[in-house]
MILUM-243032 format. One record per residue (C-alpha): x, y, z. Coordinates in steps of 0.25 Angstrom, whole numbers, plus 5000, padded with zeros to 4 digits. Layout:
N
XYZ
...
END
This chain:
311
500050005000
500550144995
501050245005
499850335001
498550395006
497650255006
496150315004
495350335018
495750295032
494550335038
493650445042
493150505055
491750585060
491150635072
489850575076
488850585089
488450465094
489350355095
488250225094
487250305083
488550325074
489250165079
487750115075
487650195062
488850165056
489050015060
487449985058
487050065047
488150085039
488649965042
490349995046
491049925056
491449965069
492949965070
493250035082
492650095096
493850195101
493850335105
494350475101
495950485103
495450625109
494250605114
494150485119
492650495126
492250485112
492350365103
492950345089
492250235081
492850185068
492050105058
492550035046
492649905038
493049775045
494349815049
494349955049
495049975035
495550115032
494550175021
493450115031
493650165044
492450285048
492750345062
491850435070
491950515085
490650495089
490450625100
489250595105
488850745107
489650815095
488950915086
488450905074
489650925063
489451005049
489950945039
490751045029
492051095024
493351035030
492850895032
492650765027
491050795022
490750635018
491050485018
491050395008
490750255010
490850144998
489750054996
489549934985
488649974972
487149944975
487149974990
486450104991
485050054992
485549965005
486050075009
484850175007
484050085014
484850065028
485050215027
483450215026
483250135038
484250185047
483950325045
485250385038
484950505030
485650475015
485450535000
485150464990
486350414981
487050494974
488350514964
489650564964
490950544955
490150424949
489950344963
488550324970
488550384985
487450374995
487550485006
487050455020
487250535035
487750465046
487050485060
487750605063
487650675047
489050635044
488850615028
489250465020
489150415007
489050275002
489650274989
489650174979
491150184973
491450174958
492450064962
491949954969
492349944982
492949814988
493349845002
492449745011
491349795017
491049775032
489649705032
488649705043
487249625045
486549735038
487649785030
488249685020
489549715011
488649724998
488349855003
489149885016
490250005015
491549985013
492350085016
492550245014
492450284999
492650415000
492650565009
492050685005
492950815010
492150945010
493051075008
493251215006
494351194996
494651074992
496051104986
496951074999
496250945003
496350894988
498050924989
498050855002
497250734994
497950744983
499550794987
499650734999
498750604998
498850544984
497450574980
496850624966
495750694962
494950594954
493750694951
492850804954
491350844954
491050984956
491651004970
491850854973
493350814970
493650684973
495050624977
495450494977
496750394981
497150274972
497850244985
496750144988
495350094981
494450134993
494150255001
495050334992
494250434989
494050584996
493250694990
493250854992
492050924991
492351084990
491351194995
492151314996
490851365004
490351265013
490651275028
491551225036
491151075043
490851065056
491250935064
490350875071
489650745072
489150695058
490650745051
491850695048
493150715057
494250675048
494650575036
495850495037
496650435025
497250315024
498850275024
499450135027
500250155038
501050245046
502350285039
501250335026
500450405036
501750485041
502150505028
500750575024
501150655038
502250715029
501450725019
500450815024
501250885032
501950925019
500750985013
500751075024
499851025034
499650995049
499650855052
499650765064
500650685071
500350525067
499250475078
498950355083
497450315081
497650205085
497250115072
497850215064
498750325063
498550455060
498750585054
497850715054
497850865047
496850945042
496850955028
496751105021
495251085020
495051045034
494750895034
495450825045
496250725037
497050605044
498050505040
497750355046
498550225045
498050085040
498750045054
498649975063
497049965060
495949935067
496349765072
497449825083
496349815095
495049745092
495049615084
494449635069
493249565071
493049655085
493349805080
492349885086
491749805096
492449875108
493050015113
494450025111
495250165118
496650215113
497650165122
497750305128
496250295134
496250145138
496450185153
495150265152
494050165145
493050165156
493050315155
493050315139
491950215139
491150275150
491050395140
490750325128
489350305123
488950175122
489050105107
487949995110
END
């Protein structure tokens, strides 16, 4: 594997409630809980990741469930919408669950040739369902209701909304390898060859539209994918070079990581493939129990006492 930018690592929103956003995402769309840990700084708070079987970069959606935040704005300076691959043939299964567990969605629409069916989580936070041109062969994550025919398999895509799009694009293009593939009106789309899957960001620019506003129902920060620590130090020069502030290398504990904030104000981070999501839960277990940094182990019955129940 090439010492480059490898697509999508993963992607990270603030929500509310904990157990309306665990029961959303695992019941109705169907995504596997990988983890129960907390916030590094805010540990009275969880951070709850949910992916594909084990957690593969490209898969992995992460949330801090506060369970009094505000309502966020969605706008400028964010990431504005996640795109989620389906199979062909799947959006009437899925018009129906969203039907009958009460999700607000559009009805399909098109853009750059692909099929997409918008939809708001509990909180607002907006997704698509898109059905790629390329099929996509990553294996799905199937539950009782949800089988692989038309389960999610991964991110396809993340919409960047911006004032200007032309620093963001020499960051995408510059610095990690990717190429303008086309543009519709004020849609430009971006895409590696590093990897088949979740390669794909687009920048939407509105030079007039306000500033977002974060909050519960929007996106935190989007991370992108490298294979392992020497590649992530290497970007670490990389974007320093280009003139902007980036972060010491921090230990996420199944990752590593980098963060700056990009010229159009999306917080962008770096993350390793390792060590992965198997270093302290069995693969057939992930998700099933709370699991602290080392730092705050001395003071689980005080975390958990804080904690909202899950159940």
């Amino acid at each position: 594997m090439e010492n480059r930018i490898l697509g999508l690592h993963h992607i990270t929103a603030i929500a509310r409630k904990a157990k309306k956003n665990v029961d959303f995402y695992t019941k109705v769309l169907g995504l596997r809980l990988l983890k129960k840990t907390v916030n590094f700084d805010d540990p009275g708070t969880y951070h709850l990741y949910y992916g594909d079987e084990r957690g593969s970069a490209g898969t992995i959606l992460t949330f801090f469930p506060y369970e009094d935040a505000r309502r966020g704005s969605a706008g400028t300076g964010m990431a504005t919408n996640i795109g989620y691959s389906v199979p062909e043939g799947s959006f009437d299964f899925w018009i129906d669950r969203f039907e009958k567990h009460n999700v607000i969605y559009n009805k399909p629409s098109e853009k750059f040739g692909e099929q997409y069916l918008t939809f708001l989580d509990p909180d607002g936070l907006k997704l698509e369902l898109v059905i790629p041109k390329n099929p996509d062969n990553r294996l799905a994550w199937e539950t009782d209701e949800i089988k692989a025919n038309v389960a999610t398999k991964g991110f396809h895509s993340v919409t960047l909304t911006l004032r200007d799009i032309k620093g963001t694009a020499a960051v995408l293009t510059d610095v990690f390898g990717y190429t303008l593939q086309e543009k519709s009106g004020n849609r430009y789309r971006y895409i590696t060859d590093a990897v088949e899957h979740a390669a794909i960001i687009d920048l939407v620019e509105l030079p007039n539209e306000a500033r977002g506003i974060g909050g519960a129902g929007t996106n935190h920060h989007i991370a992108f994918r490298v294979k392992d620590e020497e590649t992530l130090m290497a970007f670490r020069q990389k974007v320093a070079k280009a003139g902007l502030n980036i972060t010491e290398k921090i230990d996420r504990n199944y990752f590593y990581s980098l963060y700056f904030r990009e010229p159009g104000g999306v917080l962008f981070e770096i993350a390793t493939d390792n060590p992965g999501f198997g270093i302290d839960e069995s693969w057939d277990q992930l998700g099933s129990s709370l699991l602290l940094p080392p730092q705050y182990e001395s003071h689980r019955a005080e975390i958990e006492a804080v904690l909202p129940s899950l159940d």
